[in-house]
Backbone as a ProteinNet text record, in pm:
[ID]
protein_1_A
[PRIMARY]
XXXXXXXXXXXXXXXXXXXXXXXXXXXXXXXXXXXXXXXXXXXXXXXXXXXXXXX
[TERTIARY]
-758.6	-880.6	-848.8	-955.1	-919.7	-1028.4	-1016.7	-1105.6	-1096.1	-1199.5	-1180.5	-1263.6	-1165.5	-1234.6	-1218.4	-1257.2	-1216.7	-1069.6	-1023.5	-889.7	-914.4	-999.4	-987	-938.4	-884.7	-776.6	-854.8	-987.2	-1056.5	-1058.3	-1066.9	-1106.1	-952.8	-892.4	-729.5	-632.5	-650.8	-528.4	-639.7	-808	-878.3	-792.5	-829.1	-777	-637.2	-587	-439.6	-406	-555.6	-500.9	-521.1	-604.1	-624	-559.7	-473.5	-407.5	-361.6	-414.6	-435.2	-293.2	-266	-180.9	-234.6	-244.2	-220	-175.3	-251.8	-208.5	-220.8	-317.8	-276.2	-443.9	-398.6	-599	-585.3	-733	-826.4	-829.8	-784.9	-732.3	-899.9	-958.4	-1101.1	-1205.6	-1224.7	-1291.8	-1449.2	-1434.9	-1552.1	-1638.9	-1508	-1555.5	-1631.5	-1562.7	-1635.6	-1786.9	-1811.5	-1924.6	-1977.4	-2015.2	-2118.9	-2132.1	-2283	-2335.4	-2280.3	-2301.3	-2300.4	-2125.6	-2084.3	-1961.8	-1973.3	-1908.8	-1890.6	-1785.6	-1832.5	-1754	-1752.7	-1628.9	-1598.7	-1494.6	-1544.1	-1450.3	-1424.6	-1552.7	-1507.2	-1377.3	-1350.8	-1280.8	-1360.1	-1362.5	-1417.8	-1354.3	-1406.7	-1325	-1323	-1224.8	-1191.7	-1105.3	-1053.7	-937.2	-985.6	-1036.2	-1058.8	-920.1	-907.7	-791	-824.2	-731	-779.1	-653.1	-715.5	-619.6	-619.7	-502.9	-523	-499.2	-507.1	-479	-470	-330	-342.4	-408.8	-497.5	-546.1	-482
-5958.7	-5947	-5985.4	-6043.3	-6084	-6056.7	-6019.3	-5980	-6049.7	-6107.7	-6156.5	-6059.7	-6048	-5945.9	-6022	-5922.6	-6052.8	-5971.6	-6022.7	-6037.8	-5880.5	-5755.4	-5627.4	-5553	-5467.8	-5327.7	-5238.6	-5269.7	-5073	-5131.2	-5252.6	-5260	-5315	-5346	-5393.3	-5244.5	-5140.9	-5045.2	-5001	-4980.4	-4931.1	-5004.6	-5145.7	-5218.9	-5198.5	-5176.1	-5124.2	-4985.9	-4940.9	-4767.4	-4773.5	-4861.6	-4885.1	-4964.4	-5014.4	-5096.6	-5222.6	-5301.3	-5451.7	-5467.4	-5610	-5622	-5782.6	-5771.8	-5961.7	-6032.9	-6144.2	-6255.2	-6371.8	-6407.9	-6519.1	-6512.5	-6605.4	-6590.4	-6744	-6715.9	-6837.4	-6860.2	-6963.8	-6959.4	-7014.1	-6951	-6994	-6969.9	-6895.2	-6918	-6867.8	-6731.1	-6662.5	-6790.8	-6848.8	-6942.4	-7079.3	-7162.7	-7275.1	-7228.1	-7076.8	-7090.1	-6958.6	-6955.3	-6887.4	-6923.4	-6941	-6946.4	-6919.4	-6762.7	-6635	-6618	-6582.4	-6501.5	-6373.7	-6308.8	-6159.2	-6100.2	-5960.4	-5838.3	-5734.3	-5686.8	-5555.3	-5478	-5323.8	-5311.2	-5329.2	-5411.7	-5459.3	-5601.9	-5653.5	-5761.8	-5880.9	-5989.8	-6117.4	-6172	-6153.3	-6193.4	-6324	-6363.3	-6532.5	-6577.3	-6494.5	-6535.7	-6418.4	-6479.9	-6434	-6410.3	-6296.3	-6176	-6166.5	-6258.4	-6251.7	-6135.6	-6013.5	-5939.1	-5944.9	-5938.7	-5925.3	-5789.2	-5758.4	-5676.3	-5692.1	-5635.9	-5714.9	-5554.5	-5584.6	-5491.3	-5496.2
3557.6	3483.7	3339.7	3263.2	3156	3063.1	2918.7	2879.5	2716.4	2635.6	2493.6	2404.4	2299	2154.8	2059.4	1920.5	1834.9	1780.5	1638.1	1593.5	1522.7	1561.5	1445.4	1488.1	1446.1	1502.7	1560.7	1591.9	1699.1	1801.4	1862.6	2027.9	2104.5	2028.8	2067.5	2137.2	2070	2095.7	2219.1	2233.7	2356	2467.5	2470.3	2572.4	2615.5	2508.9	2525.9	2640.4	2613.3	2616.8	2827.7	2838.9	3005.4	3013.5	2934.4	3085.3	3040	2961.1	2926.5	2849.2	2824.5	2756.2	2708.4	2573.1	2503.5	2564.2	2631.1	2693.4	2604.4	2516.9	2369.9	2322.8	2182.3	2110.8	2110.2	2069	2095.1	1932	1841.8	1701.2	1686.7	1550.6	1491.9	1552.3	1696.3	1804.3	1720.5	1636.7	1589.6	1463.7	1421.2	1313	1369.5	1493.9	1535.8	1614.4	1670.8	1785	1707.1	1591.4	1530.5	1393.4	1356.2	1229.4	1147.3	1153.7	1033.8	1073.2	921.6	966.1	1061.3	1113.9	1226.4	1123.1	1111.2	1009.5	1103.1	1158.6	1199.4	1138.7	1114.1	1003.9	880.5	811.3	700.2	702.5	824.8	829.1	899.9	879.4	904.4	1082.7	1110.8	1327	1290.1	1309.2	1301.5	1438.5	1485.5	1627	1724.4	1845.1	1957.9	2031.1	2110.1	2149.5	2311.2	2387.7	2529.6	2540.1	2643.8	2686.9	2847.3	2930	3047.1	3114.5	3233.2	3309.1	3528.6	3541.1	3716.4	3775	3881	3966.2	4060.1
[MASK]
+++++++++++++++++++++++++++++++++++++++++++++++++++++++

């Protein structure tokens, strides 16, 4: 299973906490396929965070 977030520290350690582990990012992904900048956190998502997990 595979799952993409963006590059901020609250949804990374969740995914972490079931199971997942960083499989690689998607470099600019938030910057080429949206308008508006994306702020979580007070940080700008610029690199999409594929995590995986085997069932």
């Amino acid at each position: 299973m595979l799952v993409g977030t963006g590059d901020s520290p609250f949804p990374i350690p969740f995914y972490q906490a079931c199971g997942f582990t960083i499989s690689h990012q998607i470099d600019d992904f938030f910057i080429c396929h949206y308008d508006q900048p994306i702020y979580e956190g007070g940080k700008q998502l610029i690199h999409m965070i594929i995590l995986k997990k085997r069932w």
